[in-house]
C-alpha positions in Angstrom: -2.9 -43.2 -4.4 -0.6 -44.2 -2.1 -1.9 -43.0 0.7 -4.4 -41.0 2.6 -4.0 -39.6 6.1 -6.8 -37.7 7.8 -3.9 -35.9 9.4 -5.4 -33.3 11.8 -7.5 -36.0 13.7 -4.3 -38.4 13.8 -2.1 -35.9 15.4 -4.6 -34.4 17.6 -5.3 -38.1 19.2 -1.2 -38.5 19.4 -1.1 -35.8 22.0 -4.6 -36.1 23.8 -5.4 -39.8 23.6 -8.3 -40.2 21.5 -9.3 -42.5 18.9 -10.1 -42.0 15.6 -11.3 -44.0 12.5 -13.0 -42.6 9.2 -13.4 -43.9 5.6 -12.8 -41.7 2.3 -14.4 -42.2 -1.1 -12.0 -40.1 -3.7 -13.5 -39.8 -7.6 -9.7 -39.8 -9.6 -9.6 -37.7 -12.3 -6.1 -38.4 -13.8 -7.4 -40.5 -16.2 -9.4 -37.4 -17.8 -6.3 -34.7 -17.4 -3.6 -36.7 -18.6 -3.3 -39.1 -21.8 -0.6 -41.5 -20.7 -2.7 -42.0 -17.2 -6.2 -43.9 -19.6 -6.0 -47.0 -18.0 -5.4 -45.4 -14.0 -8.7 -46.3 -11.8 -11.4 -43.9 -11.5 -12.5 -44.7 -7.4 -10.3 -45.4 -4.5 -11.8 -45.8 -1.3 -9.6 -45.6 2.1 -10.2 -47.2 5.5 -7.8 -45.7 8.5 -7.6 -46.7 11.7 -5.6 -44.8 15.1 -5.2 -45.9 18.6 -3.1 -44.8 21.0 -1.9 -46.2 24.1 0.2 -45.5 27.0 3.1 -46.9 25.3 2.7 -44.6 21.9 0.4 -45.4 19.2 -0.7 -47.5 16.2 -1.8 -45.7 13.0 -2.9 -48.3 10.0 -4.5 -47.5 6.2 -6.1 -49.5 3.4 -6.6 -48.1 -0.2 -8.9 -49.8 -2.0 -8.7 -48.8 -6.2 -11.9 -50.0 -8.3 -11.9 -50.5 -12.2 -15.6 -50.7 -12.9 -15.8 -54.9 -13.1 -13.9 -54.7 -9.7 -11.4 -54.3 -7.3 -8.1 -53.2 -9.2 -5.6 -53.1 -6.7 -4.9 -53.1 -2.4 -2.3 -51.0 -0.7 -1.9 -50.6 3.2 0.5 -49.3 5.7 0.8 -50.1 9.7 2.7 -47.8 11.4 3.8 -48.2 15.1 4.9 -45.2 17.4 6.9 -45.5 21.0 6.9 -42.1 22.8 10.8 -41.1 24.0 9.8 -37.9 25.9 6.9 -37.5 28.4 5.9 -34.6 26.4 4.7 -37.2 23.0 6.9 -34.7 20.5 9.9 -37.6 20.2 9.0 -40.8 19.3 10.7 -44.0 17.4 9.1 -44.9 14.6 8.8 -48.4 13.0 6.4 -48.9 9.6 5.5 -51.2 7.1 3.8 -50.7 3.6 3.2 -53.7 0.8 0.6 -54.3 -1.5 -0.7 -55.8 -4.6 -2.3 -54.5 -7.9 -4.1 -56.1 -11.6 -3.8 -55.2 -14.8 -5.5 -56.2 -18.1 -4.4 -56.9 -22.1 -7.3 -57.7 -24.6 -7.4 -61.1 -24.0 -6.1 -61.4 -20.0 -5.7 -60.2 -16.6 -2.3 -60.1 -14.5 -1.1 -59.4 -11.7 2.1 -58.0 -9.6 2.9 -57.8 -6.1 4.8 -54.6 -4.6 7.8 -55.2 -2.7 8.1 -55.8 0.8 9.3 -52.1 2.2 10.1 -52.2 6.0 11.0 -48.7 7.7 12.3 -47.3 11.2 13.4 -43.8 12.4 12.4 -41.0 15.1 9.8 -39.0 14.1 8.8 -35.5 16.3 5.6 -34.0 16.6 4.4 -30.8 17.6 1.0 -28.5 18.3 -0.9 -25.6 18.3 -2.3 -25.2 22.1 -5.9 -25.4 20.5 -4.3 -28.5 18.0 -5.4 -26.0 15.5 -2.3 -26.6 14.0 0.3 -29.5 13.8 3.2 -30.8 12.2 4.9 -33.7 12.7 8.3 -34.5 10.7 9.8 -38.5 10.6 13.2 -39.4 9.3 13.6 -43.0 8.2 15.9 -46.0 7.3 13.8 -47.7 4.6 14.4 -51.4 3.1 13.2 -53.0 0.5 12.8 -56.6 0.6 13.3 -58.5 -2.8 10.8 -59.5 -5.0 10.9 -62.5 -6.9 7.8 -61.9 -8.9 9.1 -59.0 -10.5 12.9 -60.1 -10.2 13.8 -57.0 -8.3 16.2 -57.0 -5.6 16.9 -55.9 -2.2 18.2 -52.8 -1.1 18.6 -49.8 1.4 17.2 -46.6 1.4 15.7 -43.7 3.1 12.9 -41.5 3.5 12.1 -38.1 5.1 8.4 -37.6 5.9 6.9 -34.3 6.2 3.1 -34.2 7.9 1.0 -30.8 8.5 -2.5 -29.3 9.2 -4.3 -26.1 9.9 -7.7 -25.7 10.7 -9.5 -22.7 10.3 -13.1 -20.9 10.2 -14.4 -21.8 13.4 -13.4 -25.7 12.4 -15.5 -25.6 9.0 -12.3 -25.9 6.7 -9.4 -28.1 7.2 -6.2 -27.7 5.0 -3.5 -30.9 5.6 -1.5 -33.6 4.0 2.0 -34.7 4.0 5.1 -35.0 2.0 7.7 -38.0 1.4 10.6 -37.7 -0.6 13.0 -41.2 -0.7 15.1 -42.7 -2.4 15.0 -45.3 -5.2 18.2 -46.1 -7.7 15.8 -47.6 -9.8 14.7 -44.1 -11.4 15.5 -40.8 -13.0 17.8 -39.0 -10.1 17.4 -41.9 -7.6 15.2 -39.5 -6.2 10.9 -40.0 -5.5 8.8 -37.4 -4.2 5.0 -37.6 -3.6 2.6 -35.5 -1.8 -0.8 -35.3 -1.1 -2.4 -31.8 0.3 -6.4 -31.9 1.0 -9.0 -29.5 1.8 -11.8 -30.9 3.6 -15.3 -28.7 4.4 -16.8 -30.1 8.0 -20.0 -30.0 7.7 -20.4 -31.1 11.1 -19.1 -27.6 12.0 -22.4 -26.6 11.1 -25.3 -25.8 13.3 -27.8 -28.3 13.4 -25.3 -30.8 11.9 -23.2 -31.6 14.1 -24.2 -35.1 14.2 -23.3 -35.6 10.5 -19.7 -36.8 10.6 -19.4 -35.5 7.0 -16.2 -33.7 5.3 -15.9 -32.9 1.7 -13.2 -31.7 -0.4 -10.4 -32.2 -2.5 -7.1 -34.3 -2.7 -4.1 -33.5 -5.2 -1.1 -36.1 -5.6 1.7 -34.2 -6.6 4.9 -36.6 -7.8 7.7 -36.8 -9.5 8.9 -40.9 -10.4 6.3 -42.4 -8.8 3.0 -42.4 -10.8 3.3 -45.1 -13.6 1.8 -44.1 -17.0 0.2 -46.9 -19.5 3.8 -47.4 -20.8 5.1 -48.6 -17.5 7.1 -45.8 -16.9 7.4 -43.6 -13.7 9.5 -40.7 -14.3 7.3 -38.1 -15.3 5.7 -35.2 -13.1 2.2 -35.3 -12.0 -0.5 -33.3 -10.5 -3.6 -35.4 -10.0 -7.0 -33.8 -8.3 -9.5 -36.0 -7.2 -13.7 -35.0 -5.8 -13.8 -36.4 -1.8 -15.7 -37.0 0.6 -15.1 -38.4 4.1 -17.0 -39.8 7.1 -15.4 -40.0 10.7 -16.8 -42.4 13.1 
């Protein structure tokens, strides 16, 4: 997964100054739908963190994939947000993501370090007047740095970033997730897009539970050249559910 956003309570604390940090457990089940995906991890757990500021704010995540004798793989992102406007909808946006992952052959483990990616753009954000709804879209220079463990060099892109939510039923459901789509010469149509909606129940919503910070739901990661299979290709399609389950703190 690459990554996780509990977007409704992010962009609700962009525009009224609160903080907000959860953790998510997500249950994979790619490796059951799809027989080139066997060796993909089963758990991934994700930490986020937000803060704003009176300069902007500071969004960072961790993804955590498990085989079951360990940790597989890390992944995180730390993004950094200047308002523009007094209103909070224009900011500049600066971002960077990295990462390393395992594998395994009969006999040993390897390993392989993603590529340094460094991005910056404007991004605007808007609301609902209840923050019942949001959207926030970012447009972005994007760099990769070289990688010499993988002998893959440097070079420009760029990436547009899509971000929405909607809450509805009195609070109880929450439909959100984002959308990238970038560039990469270094696939089918130079082209990568990757999304990941969610629907998250609130069960705080509920009377008598309002102290249990507890959402469940659903994630799917829709791509196209970006999962890679168990013959170390990524330029196939993909739709891949997972079972969820969130605390906020």
């Amino acid at each position: 997964m690459k990554k996780l956003f509990s977007l409704a309570i992010v962009l609700v604390a962009a525009f009224s100054s609160a903080s907000a940090q959860n953790i998510q457990f997500h249950y994979d089940l790619g490796h059951s739908l799809y027989s080139d995906l066997t060796p993909r991890q089963s758990v991934t757990t994700t930490v986020e963190m937000f803060k704003p500021d009176d300069w902007g704010s500071t969004f960072l995540f961790i993804d955590l994939d498990y085989k079951n004798d360990g940790v597989k793989g890390a992944y995180w992102e730390v993004s950094r947000e200047f308002n523009v406007t007094k209103d909070k909808h224009w900011a500049a946006h600066v971002e960077y993501n990295g990462g390393a992952e395992t594998g395994e052959t009969p006999s040993s483990y390897y390993g392989n370090r993603y590529q340094h990616v460094a991005l910056a753009g404007g991004a605007w954000n808007w609301h609902s007047k209840d923050f019942a709804r949001t959207f926030s879209v970012q447009l972005l220079w994007k760099y990769y740095f070289a990688n010499h463990h993988r002998d893959m060099g440097a070079f420009n892109s760029w990436q547009l970033t899509e971000v929405w939510s909607t809450t509805f039923a009195h609070g109880l459901c929450t439909f959100d997730g984002y959308c990238d789509l970038w560039y990469n010469k270094r696939v089918n149509g130079n082209l990568v897009l990757q999304s990941e909606p969610q629907f998250w129940f609130n069960l705080n919503t509920i009377k008598g539970w309002e102290k249990i910070k507890l959402s469940l739901g659903s994630e799917v990661e829709v791509s196209n050249n970006f999962v890679y299979n168990e013959y170390g290709k990524n330029n196939k399609f993909y739709a891949i559910p997972t079972v969820a389950a969130k605390w906020t703190f």
